[in-house]
C-alpha positions as CSV (number, residue, x, y, z in Angstrom):
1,X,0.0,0.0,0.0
2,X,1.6,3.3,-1.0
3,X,0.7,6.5,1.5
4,X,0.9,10.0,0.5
5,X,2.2,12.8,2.8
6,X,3.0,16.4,2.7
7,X,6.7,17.4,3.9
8,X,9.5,19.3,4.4
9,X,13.0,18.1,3.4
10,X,15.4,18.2,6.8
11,X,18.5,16.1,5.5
12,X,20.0,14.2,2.5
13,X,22.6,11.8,2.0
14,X,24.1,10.5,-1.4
15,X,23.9,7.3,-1.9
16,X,25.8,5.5,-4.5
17,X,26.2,7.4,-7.7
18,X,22.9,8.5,-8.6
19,X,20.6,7.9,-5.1
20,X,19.9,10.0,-2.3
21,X,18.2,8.8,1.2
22,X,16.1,11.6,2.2
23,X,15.0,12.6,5.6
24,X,11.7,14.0,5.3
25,X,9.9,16.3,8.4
26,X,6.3,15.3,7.3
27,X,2.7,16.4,8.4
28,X,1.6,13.1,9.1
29,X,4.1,10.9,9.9
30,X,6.8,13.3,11.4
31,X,10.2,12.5,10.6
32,X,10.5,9.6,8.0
33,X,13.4,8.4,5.8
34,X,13.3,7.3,1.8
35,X,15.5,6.3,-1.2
36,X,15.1,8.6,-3.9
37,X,16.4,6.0,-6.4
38,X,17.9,8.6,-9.1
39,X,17.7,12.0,-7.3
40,X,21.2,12.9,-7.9
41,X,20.6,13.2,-11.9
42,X,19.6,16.8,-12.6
43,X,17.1,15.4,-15.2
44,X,15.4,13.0,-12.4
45,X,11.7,13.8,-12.0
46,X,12.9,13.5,-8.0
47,X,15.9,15.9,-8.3
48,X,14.0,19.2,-7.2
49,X,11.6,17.8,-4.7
50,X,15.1,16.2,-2.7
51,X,16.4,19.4,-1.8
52,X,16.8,20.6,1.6
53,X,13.9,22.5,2.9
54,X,12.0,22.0,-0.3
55,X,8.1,21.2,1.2
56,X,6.2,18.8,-1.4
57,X,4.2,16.0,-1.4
58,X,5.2,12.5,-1.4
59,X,4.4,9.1,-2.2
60,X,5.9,5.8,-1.1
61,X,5.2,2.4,0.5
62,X,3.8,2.1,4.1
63,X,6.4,0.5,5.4
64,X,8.8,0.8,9.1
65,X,12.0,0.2,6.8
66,X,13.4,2.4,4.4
67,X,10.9,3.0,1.5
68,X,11.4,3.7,-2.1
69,X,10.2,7.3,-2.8
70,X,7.2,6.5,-6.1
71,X,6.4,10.6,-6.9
72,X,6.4,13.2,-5.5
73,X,5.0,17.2,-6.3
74,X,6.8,20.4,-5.1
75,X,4.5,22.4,-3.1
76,X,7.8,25.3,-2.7
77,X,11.0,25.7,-2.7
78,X,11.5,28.9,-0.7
79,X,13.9,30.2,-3.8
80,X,14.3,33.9,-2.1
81,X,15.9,31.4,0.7
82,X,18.4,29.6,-2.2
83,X,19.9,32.9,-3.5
84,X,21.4,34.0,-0.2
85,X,23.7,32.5,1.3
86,X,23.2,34.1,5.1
87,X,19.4,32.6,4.9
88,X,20.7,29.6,3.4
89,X,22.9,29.1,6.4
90,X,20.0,30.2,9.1
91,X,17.9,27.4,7.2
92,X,20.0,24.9,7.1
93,X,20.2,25.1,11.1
94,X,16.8,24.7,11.7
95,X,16.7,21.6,10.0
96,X,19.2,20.5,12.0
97,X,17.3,21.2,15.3
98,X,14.6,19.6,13.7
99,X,16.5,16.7,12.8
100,X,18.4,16.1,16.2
101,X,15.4,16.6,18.3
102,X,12.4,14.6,16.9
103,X,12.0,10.9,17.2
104,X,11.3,9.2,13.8
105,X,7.5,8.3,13.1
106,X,6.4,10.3,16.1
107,X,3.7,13.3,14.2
108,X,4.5,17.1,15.5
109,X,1.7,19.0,13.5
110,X,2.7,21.9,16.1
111,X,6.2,21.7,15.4
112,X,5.9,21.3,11.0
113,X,3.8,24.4,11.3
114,X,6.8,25.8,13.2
115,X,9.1,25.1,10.7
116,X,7.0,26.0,8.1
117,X,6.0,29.2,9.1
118,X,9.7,30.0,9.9
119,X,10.5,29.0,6.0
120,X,7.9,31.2,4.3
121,X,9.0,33.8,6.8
122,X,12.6,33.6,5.9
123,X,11.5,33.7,2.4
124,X,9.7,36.8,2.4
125,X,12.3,38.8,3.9
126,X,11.6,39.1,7.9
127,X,14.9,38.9,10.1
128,X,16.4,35.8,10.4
129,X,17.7,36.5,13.8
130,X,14.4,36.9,15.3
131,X,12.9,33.6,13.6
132,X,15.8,31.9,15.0
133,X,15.2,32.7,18.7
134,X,11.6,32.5,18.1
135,X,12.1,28.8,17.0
136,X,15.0,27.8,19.5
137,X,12.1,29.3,22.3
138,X,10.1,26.2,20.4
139,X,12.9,23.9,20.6
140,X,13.6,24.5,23.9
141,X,9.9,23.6,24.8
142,X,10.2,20.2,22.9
143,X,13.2,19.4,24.7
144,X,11.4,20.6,28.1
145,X,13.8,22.8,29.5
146,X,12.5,26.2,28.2
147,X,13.8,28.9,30.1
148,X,11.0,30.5,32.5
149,X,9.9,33.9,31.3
150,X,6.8,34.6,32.7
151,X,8.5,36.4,36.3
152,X,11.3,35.2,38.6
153,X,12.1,32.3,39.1
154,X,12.6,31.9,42.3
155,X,9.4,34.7,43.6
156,X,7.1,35.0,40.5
157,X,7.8,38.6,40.6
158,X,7.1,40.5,37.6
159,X,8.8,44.0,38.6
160,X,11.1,46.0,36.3
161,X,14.4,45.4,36.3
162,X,14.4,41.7,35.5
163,X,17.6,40.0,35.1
164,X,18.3,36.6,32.9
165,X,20.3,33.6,34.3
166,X,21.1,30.7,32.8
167,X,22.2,29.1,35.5
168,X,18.9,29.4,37.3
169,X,17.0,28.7,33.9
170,X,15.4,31.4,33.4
171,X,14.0,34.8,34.7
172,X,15.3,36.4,38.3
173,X,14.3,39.7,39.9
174,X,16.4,42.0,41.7
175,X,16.2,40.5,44.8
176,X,17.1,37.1,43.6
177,X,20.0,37.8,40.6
178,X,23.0,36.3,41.3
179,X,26.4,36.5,40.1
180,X,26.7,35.8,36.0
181,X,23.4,37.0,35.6
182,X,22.2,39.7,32.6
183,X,20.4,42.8,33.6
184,X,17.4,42.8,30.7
185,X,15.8,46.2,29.6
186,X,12.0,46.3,29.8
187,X,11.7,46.1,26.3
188,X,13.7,43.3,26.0
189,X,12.6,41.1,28.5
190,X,9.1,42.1,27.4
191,X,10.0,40.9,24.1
192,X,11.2,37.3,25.2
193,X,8.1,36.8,27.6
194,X,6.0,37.3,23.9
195,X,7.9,35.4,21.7
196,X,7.7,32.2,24.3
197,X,3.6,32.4,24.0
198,X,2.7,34.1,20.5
199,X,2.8,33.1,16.6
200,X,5.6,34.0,14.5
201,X,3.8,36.4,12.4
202,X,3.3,38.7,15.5
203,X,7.3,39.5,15.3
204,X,7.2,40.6,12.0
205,X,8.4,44.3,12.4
206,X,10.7,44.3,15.6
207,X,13.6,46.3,15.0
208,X,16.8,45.1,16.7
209,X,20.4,47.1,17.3
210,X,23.5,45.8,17.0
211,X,23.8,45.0,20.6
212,X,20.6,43.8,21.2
213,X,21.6,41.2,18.7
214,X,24.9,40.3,20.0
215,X,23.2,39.8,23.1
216,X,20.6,37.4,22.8
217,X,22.9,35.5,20.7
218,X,25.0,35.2,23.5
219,X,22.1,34.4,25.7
220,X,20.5,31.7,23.3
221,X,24.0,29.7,22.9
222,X,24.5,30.1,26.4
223,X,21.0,28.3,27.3
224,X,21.2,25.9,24.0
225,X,24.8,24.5,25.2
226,X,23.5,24.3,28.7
227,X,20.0,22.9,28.4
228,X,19.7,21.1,24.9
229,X,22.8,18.8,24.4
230,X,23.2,19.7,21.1
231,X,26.1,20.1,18.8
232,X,25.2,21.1,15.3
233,X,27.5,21.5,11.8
234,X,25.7,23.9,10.9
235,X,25.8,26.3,13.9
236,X,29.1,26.2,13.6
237,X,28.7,27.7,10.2
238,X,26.1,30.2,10.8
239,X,28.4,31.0,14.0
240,X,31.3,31.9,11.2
241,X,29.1,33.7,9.0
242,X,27.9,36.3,12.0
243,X,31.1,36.7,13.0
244,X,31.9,37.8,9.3
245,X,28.9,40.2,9.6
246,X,30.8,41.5,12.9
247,X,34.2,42.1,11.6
248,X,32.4,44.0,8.7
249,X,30.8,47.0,11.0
């Protein structure tokens, strides 16, 4: 029996001269593996729809092993993404996360629309940088160690100023900061309390400086190597790339 899902390409690997085995991110299935008998020939009817991040739909045997990918019909393939190379990178790492944090054949609906939103966002132009955190705050809530943002950690307070810790996990009031901890501006811990409970879209417009940038970068691979365990490739790359951007101010 064949089945017929909709998703997102997270990861290929060649195989042999002319085969790929893609890791699709579906709708239905969550994260599933195929052969894409072919895929590497630019004139194979599965060469476009085996790109990374490329969402289409796909059809190939029900089966718990490693199916043979039958058909499949692009949906998008995010090409404002493909002819930059700094949203290129920012993409790529998502899939990672993606990749390295979902079991296979477990359905996220929640977590494709995620990912999917964050694409088409990324395609149309909105800032990478605030995608990113918006879907490591999603990650993080996976995983199950999201930082607490709603108040102090330790008193619930909610008074201005508000200090970050990642040691403590979270937020901490005046009273309660401790050593190594980041003093956040109203605005800015404001802005992290919203982006752990709204939608994407809602971010569309926030201007960011330069050090507000450098600063919740900091913050995010602060938490990410304390709380998630992961080491990606392509962090490493994106890491590269911003420090490029840096050097160039």
């Amino acid at each position: 029996m064949l089945q017929k899902v909709t998703g997102i390409v997270i990861r290929t690997v060649n195989y042999g001269e002319s085969n790929k085995v893609v890791t699709l991110f579906t709708e239905e299935l969550g994260k599933v593996a195929v052969m894409a008998r072919g895929a590497k020939k630019p004139g194979s009817r599965l060469h476009s729809s085996s790109q990374p991040f490329v969402e289409a739909v796909y059809i190939f045997p029900a089966s718990r092993g490693l199916g043979q990918l039958k058909s499949s019909d692009v949906i998008t393939s995010y090409p404002e993404i493909r002819k930059d190379v700094e949203r290129m990178a920012y993409a790529m790492y998502w899939l990672e996360l993606v990749d390295r944090t979902v079991e296979d054949r477990v359905p996220n609906r929640p977590l494709y629309r995620i990912l999917n939103d964050a694409l088409q966002a990324l395609n149309a132009g909105m800032d990478p940088e605030v995608i990113t955190h918006h879907f490591e705050l999603r990650i993080l809530h996976l995983l199950g160690v999201a930082p607490v943002l709603t108040g102090c950690i330790r008193c619930n307070d909610v008074t201005d100023p508000m200090y970050f810790s990642v040691t403590a996990g979270g937020f901490l009031c005046a009273r309660h900061q401790e050593e190594g901890s980041i003093r956040m501006s109203e605005r800015l811990a404001k802005l992290l309390y919203l982006m752990s409970r709204h939608e994407l879209s809602e971010f569309s417009n926030v201007p960011l400086t330069k050090e507000t940038r450098i600063l919740l970068r900091q913050l995010f691979d602060a938490y990410m190597d304390s709380y998630s365990g992961l080491r990606l490739k392509t962090k490493r790359v994106l890491d590269q790339m911003q420090r490029l951007y840096l050097n160039d101010d």
